[in-house]
C-alpha positions in Angstrom: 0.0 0.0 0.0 2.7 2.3 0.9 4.4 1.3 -2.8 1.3 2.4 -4.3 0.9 5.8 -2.5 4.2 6.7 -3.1 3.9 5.5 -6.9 1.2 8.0 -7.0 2.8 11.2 -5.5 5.3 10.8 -7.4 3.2 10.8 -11.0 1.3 13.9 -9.4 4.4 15.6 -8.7 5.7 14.5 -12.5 2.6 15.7 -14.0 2.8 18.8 -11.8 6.3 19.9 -12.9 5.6 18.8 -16.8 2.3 20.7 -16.5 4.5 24.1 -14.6 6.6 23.5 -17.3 4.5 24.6 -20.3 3.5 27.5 -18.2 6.9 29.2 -18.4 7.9 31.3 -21.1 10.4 30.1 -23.4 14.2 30.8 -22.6 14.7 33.9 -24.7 17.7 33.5 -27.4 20.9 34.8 -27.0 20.1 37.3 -30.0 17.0 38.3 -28.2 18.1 39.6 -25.1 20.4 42.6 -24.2 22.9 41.1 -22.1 26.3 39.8 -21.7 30.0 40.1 -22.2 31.7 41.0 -25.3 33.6 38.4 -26.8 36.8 37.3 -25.7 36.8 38.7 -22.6 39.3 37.3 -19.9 38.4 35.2 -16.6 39.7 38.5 -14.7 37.5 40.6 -17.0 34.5 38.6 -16.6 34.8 38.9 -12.5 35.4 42.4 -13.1 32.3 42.6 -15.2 30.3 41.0 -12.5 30.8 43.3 -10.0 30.2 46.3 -12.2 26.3 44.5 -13.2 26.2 44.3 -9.3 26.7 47.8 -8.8 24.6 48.9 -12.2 21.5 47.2 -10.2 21.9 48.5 -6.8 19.0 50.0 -5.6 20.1 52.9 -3.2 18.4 54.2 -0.3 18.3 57.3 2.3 20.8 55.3 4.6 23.1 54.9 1.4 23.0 58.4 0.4 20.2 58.3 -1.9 18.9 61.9 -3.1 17.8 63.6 -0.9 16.4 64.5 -4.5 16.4 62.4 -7.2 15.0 61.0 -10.4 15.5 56.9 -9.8 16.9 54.7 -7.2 19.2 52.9 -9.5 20.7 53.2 -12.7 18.7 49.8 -13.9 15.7 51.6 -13.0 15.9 54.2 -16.5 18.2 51.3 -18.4 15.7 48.3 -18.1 17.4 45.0 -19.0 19.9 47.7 -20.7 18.0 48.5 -23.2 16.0 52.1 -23.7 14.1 53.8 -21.2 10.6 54.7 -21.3 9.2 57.9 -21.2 7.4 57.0 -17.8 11.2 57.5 -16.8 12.1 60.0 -18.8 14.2 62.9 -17.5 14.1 66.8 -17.7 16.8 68.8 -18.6 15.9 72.9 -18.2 17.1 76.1 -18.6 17.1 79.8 -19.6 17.6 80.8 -23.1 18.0 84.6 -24.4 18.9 84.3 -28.3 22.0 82.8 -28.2 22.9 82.6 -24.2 22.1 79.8 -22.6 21.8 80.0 -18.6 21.8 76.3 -17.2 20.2 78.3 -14.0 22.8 75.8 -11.7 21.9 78.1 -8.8 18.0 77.2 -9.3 19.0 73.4 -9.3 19.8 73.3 -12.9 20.3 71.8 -15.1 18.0 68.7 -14.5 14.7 68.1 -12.8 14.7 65.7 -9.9 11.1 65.4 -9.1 11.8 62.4 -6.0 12.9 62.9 -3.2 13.2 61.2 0.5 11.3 60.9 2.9 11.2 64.0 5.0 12.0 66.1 2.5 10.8 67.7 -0.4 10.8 67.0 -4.3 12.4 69.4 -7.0 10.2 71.8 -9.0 10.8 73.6 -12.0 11.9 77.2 -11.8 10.2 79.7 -12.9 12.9 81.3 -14.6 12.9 78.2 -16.9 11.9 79.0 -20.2 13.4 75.7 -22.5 12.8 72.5 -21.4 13.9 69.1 -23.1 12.7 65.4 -22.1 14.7 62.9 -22.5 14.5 59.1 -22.6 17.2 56.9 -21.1 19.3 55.0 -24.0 20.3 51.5 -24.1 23.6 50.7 -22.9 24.6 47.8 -25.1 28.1 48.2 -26.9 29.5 51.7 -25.4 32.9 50.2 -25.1 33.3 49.6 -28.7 32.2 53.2 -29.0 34.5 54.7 -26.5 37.1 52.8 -28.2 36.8 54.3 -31.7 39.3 57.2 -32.2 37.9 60.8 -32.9 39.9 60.7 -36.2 37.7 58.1 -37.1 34.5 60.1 -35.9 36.5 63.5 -37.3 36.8 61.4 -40.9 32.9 61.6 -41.7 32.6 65.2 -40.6 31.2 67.5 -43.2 30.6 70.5 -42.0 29.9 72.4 -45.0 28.8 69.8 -47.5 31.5 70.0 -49.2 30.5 66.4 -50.9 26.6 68.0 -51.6 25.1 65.2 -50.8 22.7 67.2 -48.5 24.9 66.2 -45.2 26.7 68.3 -43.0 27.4 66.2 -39.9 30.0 68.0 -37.4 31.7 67.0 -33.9 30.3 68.7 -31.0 33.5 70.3 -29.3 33.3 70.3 -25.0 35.0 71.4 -22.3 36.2 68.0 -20.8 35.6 67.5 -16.8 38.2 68.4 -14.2 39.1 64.3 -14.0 39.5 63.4 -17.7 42.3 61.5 -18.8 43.5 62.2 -22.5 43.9 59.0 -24.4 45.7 58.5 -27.7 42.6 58.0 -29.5 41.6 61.4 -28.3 42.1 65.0 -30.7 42.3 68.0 -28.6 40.8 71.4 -30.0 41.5 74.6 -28.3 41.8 72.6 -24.9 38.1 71.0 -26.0 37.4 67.4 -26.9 35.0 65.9 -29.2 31.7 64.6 -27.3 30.4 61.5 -28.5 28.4 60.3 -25.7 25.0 61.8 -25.0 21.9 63.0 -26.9 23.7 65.5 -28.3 26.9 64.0 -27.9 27.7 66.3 -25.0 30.1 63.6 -23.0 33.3 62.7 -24.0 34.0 59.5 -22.2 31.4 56.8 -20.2 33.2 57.5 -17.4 31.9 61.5 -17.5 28.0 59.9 -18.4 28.0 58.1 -15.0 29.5 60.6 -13.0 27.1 62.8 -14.4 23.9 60.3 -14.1 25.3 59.3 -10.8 24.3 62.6 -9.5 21.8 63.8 -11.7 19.9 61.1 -12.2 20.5 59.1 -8.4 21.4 62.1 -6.0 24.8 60.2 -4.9 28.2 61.7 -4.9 31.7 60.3 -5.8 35.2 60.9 -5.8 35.0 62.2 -8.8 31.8 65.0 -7.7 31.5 65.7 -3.9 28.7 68.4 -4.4 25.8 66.7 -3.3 22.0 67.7 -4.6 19.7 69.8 -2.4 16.4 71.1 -3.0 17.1 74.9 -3.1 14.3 76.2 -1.1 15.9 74.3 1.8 19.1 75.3 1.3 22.3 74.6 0.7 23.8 71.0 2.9 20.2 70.0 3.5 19.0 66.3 3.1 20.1 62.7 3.4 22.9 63.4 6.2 25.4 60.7 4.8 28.8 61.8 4.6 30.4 62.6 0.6 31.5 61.0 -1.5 29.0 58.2 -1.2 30.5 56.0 -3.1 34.0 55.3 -4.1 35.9 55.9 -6.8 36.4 52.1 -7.0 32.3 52.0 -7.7 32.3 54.2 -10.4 35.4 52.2 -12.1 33.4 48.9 -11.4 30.3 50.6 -13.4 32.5 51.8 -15.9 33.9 48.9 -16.7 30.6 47.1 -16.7 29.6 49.6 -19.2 33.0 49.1 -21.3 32.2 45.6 -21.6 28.9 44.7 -22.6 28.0 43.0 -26.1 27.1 44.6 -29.1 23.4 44.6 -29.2 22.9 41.4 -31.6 21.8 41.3 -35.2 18.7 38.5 -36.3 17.5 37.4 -39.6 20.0 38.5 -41.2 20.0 35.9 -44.0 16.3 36.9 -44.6 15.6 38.2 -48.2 13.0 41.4 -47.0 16.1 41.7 -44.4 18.7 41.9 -47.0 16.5 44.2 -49.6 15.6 46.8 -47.1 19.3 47.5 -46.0 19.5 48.3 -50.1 16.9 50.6 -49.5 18.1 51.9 -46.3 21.3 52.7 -48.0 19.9 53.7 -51.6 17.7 56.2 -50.2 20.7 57.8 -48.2 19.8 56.9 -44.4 23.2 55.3 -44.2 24.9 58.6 -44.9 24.3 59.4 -40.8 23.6 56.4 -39.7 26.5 54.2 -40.7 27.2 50.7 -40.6 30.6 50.1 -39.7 33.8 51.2 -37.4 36.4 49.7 -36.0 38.2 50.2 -32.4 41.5 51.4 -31.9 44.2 49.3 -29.7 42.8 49.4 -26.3 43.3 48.6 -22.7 41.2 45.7 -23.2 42.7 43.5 -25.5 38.7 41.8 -26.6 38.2 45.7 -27.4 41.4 46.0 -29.3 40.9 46.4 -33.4 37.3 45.0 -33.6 34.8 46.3 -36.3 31.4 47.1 -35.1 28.2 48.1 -36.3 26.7 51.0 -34.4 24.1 52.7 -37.5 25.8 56.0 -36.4 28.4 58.9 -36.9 28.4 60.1 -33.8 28.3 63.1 -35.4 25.7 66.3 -34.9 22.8 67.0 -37.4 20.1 69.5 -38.0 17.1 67.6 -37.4 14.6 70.4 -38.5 11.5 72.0 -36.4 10.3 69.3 -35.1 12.4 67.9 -32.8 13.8 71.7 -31.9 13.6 71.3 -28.1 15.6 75.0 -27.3 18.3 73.4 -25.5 22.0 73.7 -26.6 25.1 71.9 -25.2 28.7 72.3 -25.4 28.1 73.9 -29.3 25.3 71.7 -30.3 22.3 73.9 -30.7 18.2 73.0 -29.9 17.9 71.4 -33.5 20.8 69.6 -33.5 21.2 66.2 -32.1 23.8 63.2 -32.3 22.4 60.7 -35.0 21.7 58.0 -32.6 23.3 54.6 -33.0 20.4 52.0 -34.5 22.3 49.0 -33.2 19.7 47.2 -30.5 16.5 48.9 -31.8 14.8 46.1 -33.1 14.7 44.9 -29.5 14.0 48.2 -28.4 10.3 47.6 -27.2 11.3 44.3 -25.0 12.5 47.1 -22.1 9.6 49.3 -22.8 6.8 47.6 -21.8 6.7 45.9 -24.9 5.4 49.1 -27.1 8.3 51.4 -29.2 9.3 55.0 -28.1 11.5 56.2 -30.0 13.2 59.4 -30.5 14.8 61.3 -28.0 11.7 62.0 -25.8 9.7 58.5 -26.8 7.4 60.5 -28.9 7.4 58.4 -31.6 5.7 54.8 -31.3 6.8 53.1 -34.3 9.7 53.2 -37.0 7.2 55.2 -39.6 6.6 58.1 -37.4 10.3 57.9 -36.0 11.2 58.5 -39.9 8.4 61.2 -40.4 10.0 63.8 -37.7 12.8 63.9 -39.3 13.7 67.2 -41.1 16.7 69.7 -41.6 18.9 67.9 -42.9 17.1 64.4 -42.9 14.2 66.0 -44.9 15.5 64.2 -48.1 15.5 61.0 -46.8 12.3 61.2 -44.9 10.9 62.0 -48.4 12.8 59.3 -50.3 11.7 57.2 -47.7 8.1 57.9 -48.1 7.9 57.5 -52.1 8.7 53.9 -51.9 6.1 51.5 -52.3 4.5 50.1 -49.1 6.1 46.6 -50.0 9.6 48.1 -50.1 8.6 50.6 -47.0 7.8 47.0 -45.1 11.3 46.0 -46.2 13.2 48.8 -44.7 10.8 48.1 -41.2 12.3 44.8 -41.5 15.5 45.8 -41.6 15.5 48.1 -38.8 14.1 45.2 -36.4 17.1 43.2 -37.3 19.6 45.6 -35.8 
């Protein structure tokens, strides 16, 4: 009898798991998911990378320094499974504008919203002297070391300020004033003690290391090494808030996030044997989208030798363009003015809408919800191809849609 009732529990429990089983969703593909190491990486790297993804996900609180205004708790919180944010976490950068003169009003807690904060203590608002304002949605993170490892002559090679070739184009570098801890590499070109921004919306960071500094800050409310000035809510006062001594993290965090950063994959191609694949990259190039975003660069010799000499496919030039009146948001940086806006790198957006909730927001502010109405804000420069684009037939139109979810 005992035989028997055992013989039975243990078919319920097999049913049980078999029938649990079909429940779950399918282990997503490795070309599916924005995640993991670049290739090559060694054992020393990988353990380096861990505790980078670690410190990406910590979720920080009051006792840890968090704030005492803020935007998120974490940096995974705006970079969802690294890919693109969603305007439901977007940020807001503001500002005074007189013609030409820009006043990041840094004294009014410019030059970003935080509209948290702890408990206790009260949230940012928007100053009335504020008369630009520009949203803007958190990017995906995928394959920044290959970027940062690309040399500006390479970035400085597609520049065309002037149109010199007519093709319509006039890309150009955004020149900034680097931060007060940046390190000139050899793949860096100074200018008149500026460097060339290729990090950013509008390419207004020069290195990954000066975006999480920045975002640490900004975006979090917690101080480093590297910025000991901590956020406050300005009707309270200067030194008012969460109480925990600066920096609040270490130096040693910020390297670990760096190098997390550094070492991500490449967000992964799919289909790429596919014939509607393969025809609307033809179109894509024929009808001159590939003249900002382009397909190919290849890294310089690097620290990391899995970063060293590899060719990648970003979908961008890293350079600035005139994107017309309709995505004029007002707000300049470094010498990038409101219409102007680094072509952003395609690479990863076919998997775009898996970290957003499983609907597209594209654009810098999300505004756009699908690859058509992406291509339909485009003017300024772009105006030509957004028209090429729409006198193709709706078959070849499809192909080109294809394409784009490939990357």
């Amino acid at each position: 009898m005992k035989k028997r009732s055992l013989s039975l529990s243990v078919l319920v429990l097999f049913v049980l798991i078999i029938s649990c089983t079909k429940l779950l969703p399918p282990v997503p593909k490795n070309d599916e998911v924005l995640a993991g190491t670049i290739p090559g990486l060694s054992p020393q790297h990988e353990k380096e990378h861990l505790k980078g993804d670690e410190a990406f996900g910590r979720i920080f609180s009051k006792e840890d320094g968090l704030g005492p205004i803020f935007v998120q708790a974490s940096c995974s919180n705006c970079h969802i499974e690294n890919g693109k944010g969603h305007p439901s976490t977007e940020l807001t950068r503001f500002a005074n504008v007189n013609g030409t003169v820009i006043d990041y009003l840094l004294s009014k807690g410019g030059p970003q919203l935080q509209q948290h904060s702890i408990s206790g203590y009260s949230a940012e608002v928007l100053p009335a002297e504020a008369n630009v304002f520009s949203k803007r949605v958190a990017p995906a993170v995928m394959g920044l070391g290959y970027i940062a490892a690309a040399d500006d002559q390479s970035i400085l090679n597609n520049a065309d300020p002037n149109d010199a070739n007519g093709d319509g184009i006039s890309g150009r570098v955004n020149y900034v004033n680097p931060t007060n801890f940046f390190t000139s590499l050899p793949i860096h070109i100074a200018n008149n003690g500026q460097y060339i921004g290729r990090f950013g919306k509008k390419a207004e960071k020069v290195t990954i290391q000066d975006q999480v500094v920045f975002a640490l800050k900004q975006d979090i409310g917690i101080t480093s090494d590297f910025d000991m000035q901590d956020l406050y809510n300005i009707q309270f006062g200067n030194n008012t808030g969460d109480n925990v001594p600066d920096p609040e993290v270490s130096s040693g965090f910020v390297n670990n996030l760096v190098f997390y950063l550094r070492t991500l994959k490449a967000p992964p191609r799919r289909n790429t044997f596919d014939a509607d694949v393969i025809a609307g990259e033809n179109l894509f190039t024929q009808i001159g989208c590939a003249s900002c975003h382009l397909p190919t660069f290849t890294t310089a010799t690097s620290d990391i030798f899995a970063l060293s000499n590899k060719v990648f496919h970003p979908y961008s030039d890293f350079l600035l363009h005139d994107m017309g009146p309709l995505l004029d948001d007002g707000y300049i940086e470094g010498t990038a003015a409101g219409f102007e806006w680094r072509t952003p790198p395609l690479w990863g957006i076919g998997l775009a809408k898996n970290s957003q909730g499983g609907k597209l927001f594209l654009l810098h502010d999300g505004r756009a919800t699908s690859f058509e109405e992406a291509i339909s804000f485009h003017g300024g420069e772009a105006a030509s191809r957004r028209t090429a684009f729409g006198a193709l037939s709706q078959p070849e139109k499809d192909q080109v849609i294809k394409f784009l979810g490939s990357l």
